[in-house]
Kinemage of the C-alpha trace (Angstrom):
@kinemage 1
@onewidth
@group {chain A} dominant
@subgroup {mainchain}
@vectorlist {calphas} color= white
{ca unk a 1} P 21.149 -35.752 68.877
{ca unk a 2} L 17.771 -35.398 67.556
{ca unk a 3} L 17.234 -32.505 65.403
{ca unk a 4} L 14.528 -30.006 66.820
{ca unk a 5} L 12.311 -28.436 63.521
{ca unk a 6} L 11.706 -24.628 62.990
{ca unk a 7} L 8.971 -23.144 64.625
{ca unk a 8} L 6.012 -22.065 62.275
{ca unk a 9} L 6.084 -18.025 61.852
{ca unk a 10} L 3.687 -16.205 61.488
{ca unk a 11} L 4.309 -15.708 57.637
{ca unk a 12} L 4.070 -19.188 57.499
{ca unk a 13} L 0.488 -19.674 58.773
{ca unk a 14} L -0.084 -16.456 56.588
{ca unk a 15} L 1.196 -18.424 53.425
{ca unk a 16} L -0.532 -21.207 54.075
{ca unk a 17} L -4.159 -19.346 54.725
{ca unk a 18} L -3.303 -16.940 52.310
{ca unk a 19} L -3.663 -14.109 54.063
{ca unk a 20} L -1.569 -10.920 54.816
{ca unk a 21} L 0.438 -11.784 58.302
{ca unk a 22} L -1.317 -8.417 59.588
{ca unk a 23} L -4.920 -10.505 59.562
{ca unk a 24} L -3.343 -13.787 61.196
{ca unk a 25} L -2.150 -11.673 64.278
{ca unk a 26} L -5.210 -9.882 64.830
{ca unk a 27} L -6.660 -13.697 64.423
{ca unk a 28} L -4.183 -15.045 66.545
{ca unk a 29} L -4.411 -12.540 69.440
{ca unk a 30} L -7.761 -11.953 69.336
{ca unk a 31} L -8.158 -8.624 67.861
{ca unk a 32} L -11.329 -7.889 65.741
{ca unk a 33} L -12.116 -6.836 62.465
{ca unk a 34} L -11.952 -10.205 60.536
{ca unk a 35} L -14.169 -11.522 58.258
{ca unk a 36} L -15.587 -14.921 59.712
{ca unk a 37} L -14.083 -16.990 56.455
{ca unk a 38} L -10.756 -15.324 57.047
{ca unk a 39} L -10.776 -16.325 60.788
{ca unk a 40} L -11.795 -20.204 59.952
{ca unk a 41} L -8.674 -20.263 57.389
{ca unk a 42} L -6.315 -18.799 59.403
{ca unk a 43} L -7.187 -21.207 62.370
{ca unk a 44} L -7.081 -23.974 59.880
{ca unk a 45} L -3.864 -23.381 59.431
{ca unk a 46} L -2.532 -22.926 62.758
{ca unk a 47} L -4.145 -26.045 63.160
{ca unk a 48} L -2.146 -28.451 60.509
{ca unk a 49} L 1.134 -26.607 61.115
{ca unk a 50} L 1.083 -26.347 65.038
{ca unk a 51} L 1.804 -22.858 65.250
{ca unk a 52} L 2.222 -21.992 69.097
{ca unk a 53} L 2.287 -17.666 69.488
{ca unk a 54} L 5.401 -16.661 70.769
{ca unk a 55} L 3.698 -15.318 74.516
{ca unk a 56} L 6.754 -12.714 74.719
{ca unk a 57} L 5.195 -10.736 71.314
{ca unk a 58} L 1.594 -11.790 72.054
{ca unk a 59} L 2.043 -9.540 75.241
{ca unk a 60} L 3.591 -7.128 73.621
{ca unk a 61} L 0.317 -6.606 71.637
{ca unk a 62} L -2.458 -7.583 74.096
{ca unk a 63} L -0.788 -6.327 77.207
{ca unk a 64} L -1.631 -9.847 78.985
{ca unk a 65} L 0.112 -12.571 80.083
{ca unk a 66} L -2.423 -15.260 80.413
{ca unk a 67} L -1.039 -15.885 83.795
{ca unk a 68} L -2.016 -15.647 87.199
{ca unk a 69} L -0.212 -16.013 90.331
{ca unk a 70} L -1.585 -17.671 93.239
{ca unk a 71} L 0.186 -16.887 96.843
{ca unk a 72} L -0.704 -19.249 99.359
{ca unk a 73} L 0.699 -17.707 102.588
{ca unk a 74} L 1.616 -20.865 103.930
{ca unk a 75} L 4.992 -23.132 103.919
{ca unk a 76} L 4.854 -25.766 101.193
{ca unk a 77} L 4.820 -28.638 103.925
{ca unk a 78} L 1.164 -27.329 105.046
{ca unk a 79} L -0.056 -26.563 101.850
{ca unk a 80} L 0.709 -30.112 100.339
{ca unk a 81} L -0.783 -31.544 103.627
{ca unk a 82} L -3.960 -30.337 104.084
{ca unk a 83} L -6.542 -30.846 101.775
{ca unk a 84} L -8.539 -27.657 101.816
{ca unk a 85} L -5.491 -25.853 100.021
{ca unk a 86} L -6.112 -28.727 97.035
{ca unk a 87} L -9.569 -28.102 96.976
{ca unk a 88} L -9.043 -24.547 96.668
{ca unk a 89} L -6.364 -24.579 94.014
{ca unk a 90} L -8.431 -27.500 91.927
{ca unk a 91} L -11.363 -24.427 92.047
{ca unk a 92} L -9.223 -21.924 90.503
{ca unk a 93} L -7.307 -24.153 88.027
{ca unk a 94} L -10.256 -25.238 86.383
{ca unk a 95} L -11.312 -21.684 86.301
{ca unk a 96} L -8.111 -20.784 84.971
{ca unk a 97} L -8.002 -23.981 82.368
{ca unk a 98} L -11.273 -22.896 81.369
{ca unk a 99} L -10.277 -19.400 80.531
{ca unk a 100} L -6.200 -20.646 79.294
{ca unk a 101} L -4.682 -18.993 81.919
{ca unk a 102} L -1.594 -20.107 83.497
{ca unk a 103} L -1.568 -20.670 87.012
{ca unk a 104} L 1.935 -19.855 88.991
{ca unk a 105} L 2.024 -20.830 92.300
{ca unk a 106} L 3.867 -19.140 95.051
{ca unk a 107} L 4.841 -20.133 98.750
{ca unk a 108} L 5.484 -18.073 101.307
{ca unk a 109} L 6.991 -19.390 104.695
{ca unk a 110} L 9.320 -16.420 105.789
{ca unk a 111} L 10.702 -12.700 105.341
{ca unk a 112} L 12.794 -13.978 102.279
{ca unk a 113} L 9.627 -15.481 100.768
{ca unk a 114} L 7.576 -12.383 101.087
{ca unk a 115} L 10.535 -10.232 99.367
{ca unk a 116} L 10.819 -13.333 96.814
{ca unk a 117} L 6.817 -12.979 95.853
{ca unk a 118} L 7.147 -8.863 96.500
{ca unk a 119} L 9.769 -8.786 93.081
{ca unk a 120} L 7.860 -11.424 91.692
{ca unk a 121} L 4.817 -9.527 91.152
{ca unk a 122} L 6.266 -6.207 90.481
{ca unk a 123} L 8.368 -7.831 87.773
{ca unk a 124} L 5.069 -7.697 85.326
{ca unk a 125} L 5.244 -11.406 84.878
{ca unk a 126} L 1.797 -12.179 85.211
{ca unk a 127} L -1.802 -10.205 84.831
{ca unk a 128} L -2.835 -10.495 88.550
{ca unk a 129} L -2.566 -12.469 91.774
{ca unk a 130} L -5.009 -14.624 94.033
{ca unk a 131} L -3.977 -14.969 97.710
{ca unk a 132} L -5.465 -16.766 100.605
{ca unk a 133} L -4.441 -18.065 104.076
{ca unk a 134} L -2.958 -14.778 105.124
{ca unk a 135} L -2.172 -14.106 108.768
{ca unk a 136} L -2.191 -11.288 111.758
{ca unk a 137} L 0.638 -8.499 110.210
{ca unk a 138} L 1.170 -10.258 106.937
{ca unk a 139} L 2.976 -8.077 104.419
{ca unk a 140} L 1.386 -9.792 101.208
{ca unk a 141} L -1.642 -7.523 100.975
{ca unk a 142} L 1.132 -4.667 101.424
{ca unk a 143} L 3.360 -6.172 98.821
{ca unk a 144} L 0.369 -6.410 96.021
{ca unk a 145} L -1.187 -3.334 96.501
{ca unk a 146} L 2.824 -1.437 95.913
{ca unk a 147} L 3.048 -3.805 93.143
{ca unk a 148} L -0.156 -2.265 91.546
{ca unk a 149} L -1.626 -5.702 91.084
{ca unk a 150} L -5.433 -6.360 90.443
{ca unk a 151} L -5.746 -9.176 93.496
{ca unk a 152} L -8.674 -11.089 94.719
{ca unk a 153} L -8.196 -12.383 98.594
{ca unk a 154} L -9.218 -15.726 99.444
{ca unk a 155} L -10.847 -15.205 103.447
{ca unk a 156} L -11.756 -11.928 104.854
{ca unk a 157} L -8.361 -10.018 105.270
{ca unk a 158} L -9.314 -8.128 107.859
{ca unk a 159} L -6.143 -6.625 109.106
{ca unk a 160} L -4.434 -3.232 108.402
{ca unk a 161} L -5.666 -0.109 106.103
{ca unk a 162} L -4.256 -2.357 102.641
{ca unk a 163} L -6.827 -4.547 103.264
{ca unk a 164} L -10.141 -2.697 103.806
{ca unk a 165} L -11.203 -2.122 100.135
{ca unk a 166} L -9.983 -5.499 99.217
{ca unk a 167} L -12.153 -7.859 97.395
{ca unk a 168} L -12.139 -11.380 98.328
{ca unk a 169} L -14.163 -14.454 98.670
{ca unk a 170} L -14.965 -16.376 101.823
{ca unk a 171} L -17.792 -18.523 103.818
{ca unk a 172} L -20.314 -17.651 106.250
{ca unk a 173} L -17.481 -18.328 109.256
{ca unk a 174} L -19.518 -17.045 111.621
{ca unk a 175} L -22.579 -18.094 110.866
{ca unk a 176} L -21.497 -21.680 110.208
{ca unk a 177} L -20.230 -21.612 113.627
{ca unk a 178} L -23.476 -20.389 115.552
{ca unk a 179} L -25.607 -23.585 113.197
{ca unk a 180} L -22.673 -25.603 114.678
{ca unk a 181} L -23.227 -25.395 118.498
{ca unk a 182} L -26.896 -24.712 117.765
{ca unk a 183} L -27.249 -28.113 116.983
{ca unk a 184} L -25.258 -29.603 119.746
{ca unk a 185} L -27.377 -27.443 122.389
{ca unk a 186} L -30.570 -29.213 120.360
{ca unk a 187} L -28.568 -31.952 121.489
{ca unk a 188} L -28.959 -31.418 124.842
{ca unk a 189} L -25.115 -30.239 125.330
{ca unk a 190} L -24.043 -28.292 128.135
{ca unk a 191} L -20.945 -28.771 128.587
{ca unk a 192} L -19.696 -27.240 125.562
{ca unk a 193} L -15.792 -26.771 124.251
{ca unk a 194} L -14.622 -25.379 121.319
{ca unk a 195} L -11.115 -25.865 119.826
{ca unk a 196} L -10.532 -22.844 117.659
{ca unk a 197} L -8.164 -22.571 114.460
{ca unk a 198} L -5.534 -20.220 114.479
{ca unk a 199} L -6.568 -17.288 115.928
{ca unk a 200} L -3.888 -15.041 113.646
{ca unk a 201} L -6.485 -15.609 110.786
{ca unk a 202} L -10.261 -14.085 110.323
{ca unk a 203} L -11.815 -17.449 109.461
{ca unk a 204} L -10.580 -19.113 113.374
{ca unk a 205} L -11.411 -15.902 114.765
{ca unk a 206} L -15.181 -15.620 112.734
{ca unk a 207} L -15.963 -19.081 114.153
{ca unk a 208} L -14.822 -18.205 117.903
{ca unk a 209} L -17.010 -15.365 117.676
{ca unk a 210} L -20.105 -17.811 116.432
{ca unk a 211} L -19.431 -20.264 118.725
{ca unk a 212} L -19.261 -17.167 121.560
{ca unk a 213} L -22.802 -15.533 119.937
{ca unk a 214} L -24.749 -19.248 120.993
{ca unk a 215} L -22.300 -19.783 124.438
{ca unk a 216} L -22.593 -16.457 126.021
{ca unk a 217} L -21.529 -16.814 129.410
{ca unk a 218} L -18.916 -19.948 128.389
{ca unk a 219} L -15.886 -20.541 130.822
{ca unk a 220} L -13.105 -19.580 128.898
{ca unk a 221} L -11.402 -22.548 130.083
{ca unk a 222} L -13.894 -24.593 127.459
{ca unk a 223} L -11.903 -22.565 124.619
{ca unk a 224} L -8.425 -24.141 124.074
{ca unk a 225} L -6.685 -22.582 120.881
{ca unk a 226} L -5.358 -25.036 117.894
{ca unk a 227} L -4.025 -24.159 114.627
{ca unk a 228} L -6.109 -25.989 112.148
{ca unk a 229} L -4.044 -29.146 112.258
{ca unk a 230} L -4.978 -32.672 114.058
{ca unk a 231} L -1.689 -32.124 116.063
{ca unk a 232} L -3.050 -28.743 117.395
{ca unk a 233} L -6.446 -30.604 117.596
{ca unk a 234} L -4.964 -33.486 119.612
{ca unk a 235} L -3.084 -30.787 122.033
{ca unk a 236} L -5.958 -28.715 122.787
{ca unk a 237} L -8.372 -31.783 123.274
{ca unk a 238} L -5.869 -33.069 126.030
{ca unk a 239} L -5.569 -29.627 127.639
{ca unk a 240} L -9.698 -29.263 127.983
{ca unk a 241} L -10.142 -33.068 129.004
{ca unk a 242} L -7.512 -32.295 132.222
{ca unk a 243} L -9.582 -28.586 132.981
{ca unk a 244} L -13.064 -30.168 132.021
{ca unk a 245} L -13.126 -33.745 132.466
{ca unk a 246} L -17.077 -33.506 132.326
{ca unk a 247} L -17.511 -31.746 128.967
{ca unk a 248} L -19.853 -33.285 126.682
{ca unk a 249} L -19.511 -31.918 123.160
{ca unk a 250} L -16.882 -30.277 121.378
{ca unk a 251} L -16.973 -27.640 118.514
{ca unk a 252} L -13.596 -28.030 116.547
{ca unk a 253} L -12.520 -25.233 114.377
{ca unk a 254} L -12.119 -27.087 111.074
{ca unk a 255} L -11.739 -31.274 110.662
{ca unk a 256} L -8.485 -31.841 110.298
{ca unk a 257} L -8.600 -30.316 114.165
{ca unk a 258} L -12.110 -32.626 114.973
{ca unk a 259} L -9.973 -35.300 113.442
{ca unk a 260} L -7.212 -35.079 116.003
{ca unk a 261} L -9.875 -34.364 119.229
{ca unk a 262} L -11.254 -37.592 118.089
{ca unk a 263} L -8.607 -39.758 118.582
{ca unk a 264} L -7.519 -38.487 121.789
{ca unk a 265} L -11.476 -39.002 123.224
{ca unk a 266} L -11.085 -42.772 121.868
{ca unk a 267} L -7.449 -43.012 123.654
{ca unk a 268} L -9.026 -42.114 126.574
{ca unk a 269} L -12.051 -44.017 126.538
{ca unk a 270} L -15.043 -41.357 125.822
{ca unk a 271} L -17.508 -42.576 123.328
{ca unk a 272} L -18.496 -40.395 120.653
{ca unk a 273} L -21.300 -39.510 120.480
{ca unk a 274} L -22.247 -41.328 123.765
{ca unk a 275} L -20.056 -39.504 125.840
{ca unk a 276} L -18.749 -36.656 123.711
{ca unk a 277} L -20.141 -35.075 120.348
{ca unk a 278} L -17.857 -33.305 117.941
{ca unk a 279} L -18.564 -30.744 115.270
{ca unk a 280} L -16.308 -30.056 112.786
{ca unk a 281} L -16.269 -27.603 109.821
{ca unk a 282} L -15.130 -27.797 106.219
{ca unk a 283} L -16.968 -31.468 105.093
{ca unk a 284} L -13.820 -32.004 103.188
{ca unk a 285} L -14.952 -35.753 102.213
{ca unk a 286} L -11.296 -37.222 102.372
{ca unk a 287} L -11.427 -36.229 106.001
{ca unk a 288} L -15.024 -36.447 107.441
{ca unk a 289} L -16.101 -39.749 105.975
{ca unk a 290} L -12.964 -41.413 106.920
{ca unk a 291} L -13.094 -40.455 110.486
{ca unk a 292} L -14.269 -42.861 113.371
{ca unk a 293} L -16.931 -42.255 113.647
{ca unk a 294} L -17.947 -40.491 110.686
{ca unk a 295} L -17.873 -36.399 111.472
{ca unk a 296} L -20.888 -34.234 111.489
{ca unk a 297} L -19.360 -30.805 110.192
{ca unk a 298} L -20.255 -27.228 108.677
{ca unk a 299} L -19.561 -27.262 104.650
{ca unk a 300} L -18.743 -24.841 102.772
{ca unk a 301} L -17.691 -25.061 99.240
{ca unk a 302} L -13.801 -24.890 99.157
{ca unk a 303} L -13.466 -25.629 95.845
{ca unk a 304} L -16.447 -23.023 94.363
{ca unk a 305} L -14.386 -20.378 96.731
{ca unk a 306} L -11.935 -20.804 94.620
{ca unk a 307} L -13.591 -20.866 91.065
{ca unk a 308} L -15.331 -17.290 92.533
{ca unk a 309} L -11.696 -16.159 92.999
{ca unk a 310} L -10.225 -16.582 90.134
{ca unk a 311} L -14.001 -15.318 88.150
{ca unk a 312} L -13.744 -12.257 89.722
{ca unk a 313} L -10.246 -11.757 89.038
{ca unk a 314} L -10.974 -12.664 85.300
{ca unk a 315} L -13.671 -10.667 85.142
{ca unk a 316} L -11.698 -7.532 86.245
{ca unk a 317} L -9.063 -8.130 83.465
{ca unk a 318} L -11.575 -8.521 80.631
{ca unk a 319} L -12.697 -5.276 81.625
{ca unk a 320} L -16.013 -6.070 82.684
{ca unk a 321} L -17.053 -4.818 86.381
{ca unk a 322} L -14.143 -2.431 86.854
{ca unk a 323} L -11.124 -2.851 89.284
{ca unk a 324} L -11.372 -4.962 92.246
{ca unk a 325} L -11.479 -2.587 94.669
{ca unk a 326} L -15.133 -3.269 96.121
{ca unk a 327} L -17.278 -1.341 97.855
{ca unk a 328} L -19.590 -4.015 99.500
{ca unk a 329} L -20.258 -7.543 100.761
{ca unk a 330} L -22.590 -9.900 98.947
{ca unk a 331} L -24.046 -13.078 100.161
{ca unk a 332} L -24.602 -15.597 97.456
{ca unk a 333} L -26.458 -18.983 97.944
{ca unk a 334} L -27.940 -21.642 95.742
{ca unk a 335} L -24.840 -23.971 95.005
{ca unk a 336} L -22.071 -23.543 92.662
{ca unk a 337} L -24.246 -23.457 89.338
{ca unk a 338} L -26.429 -20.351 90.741
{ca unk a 339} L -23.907 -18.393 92.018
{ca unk a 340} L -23.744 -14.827 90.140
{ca unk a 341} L -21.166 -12.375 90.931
{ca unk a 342} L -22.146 -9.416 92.021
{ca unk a 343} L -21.453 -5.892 91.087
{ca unk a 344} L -20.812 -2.578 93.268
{ca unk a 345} L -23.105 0.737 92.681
{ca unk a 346} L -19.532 1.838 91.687
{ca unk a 347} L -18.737 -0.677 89.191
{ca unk a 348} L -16.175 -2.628 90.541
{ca unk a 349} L -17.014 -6.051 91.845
{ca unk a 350} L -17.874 -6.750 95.384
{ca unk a 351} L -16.548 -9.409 97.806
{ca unk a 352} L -18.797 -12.751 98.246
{ca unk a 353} L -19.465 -14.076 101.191
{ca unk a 354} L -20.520 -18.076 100.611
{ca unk a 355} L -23.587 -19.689 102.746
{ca unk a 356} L -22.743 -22.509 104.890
{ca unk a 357} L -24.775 -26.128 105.690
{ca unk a 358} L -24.624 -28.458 109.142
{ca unk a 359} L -23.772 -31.765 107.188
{ca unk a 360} L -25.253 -34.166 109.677
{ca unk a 361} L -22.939 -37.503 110.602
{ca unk a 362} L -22.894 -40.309 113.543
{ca unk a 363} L -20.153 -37.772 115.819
{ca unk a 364} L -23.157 -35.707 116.950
């Protein structure tokens, strides 16, 4: 069996950069007071003898973790499917990296889950919590706020009293939606469906209620609920072809759903966008640009969302904007290298609401 060396101490780095061992834990866990020389010899010596703080006594001192958990209210076999949750969590990793924070990610797929992530948080293992993907009569907003967790929500949680002051960061649903079947009216559509996502979460419900603000008088038998899958998108698609064999352009709820109506119109012999034009929303690129034919969609920046998240959350724990507890929705727009966070009269941040863009393809 190999033979594992000592760790360096502390008094070790403090030997070797002759200093008291006082001066290298200020140094080490970022405390001030230091004279710049002291600081460059004390992190030349962590340097050449690969000291690594021991994170159990650095929190003792800073009160931080350096970790973050991230509660995707999803089972794993969805989350590791669809790529709009890698997008996300590739946004608030590199956030995260940036910042060297830890990133602990937690699933939740039933009751035992929820009480699993509930003891989790409350156990003071990590400095605050992202969650997204929540749905109707979820007990995770519930289960952070007893836990007394600073928490930034991915989506508009828009259900129950825990989630009215909540900060969080989501796209123009909505809004995205009305540009959507704007464009396939400019089409010369009439005949207009829309497969929505699941309607237990804001985001499916945001874009019924866009597609609903352009279609006003719509035949609710033109509205056939998915889930955000291509299985639900291939289920509903059947279901509005057999009430509405003459509809001529479809509004899908996100692309992984467009993806699935698609297939079904070319089983059945409609062309696209001859016969049929689909929308889709997302322009995740592994998804859009491999569909046949290629998918004119809504985009909005999954992967900024998530940077925003974790920003905010960061930004919180530094101290800097207060608690996130906002008061107030801000719009931001400009792409991911303009985007400045926003700040309540109050001081605490505010949610952000991301603009959306038609991303034109051959579907419609």
């Amino acid at each position: 069996m190999t033979e594992i060396p000592p760790r360096p101490t502390l008094e070790a780095v403090a030997a070797r950069a002759g200093v008291s061992r006082a001066t290298v834990s200020r140094v080490v866990n970022g405390g001030e007071g230091v004279r710049r020389p002291l600081v460059e010899k004390v992190r030349r010596a962590v340097e050449e003898l690969g000291y690594v703080p021991n994170q159990a006594a650095r929190s003792l001192v800073t009160r931080r973790h350096d970790a973050i958990a991230v509660v995707i209210a999803e089972p794993e076999v969805r989350v590791f499917a669809d790529p709009f949750f890698g997008l996300q969590l590739r946004g608030i990793s590199k956030e995260l990296t940036a910042r060297d924070c830890q990133l602990v990610l937690l699933l939740t797929e039933g009751r035992a889950d929820h009480a699993r992530v509930g003891r989790y948080l409350s156990g003071g293992h990590v400095d605050g919590a992202l969650v997204f993907s929540l749905h109707l009569d979820d007990p995770l907003p519930e289960l952070v706020r007893r836990a007394g967790m600073p928490t930034v929500f991915g989506g508009r949680p828009g259900w129950g009293e825990g989630t009215r002051s909540a900060v969080y960061v989501d796209s123009d649903n909505r809004g995205g939606a009305r540009e959507a079947v704007r464009h396939l009216v400019g089409l010369g559509r009439r005949r207009i469906a829309h497969i929505t996502g699941a309607l237990d979460q804001t985001s499916a419900v945001d874009r019924l209620d866009g597609f609903r603000d352009v279609m006003v008088d719509v035949d609710p038998g033109l509205i056939a609920e998915g889930d955000f899958t291509p299985a639900g998108g291939e289920r509903a698609m059947r279901l509005l072809l057999e009430r509405h064999p003459d509809l001529d352009a479809v509004f899908a709820a996100n692309d992984l759903t467009a993806s699935g109506a698609l297939r079904v119109l070319r089983a059945q012999g409609r062309r696209v966008p001859e016969d049929v034009a689909v929308v889709g929303f997302d322009d995740m690129l592994t998804v859009a640009e491999q569909t046949d034919p290629p998918l004119t969609t809504v985009r909005q920046d999954i992967e900024e969302m998530g940077r925003l998240m974790a920003r905010l959350l960061l930004r919180h724990l530094d101290g800097r904007g207060g608690g996130p507890d906002g008061d107030g929705v801000q719009a931001v727009g400009g792409g991911p290298t303009s985007v400045v966070l926003p700040t309540a009269v109050g001081g605490g941040p505010t949610s952000v609401v991301l603009p959306t863009t038609l991303v034109r393809r051959a579907s419609a």
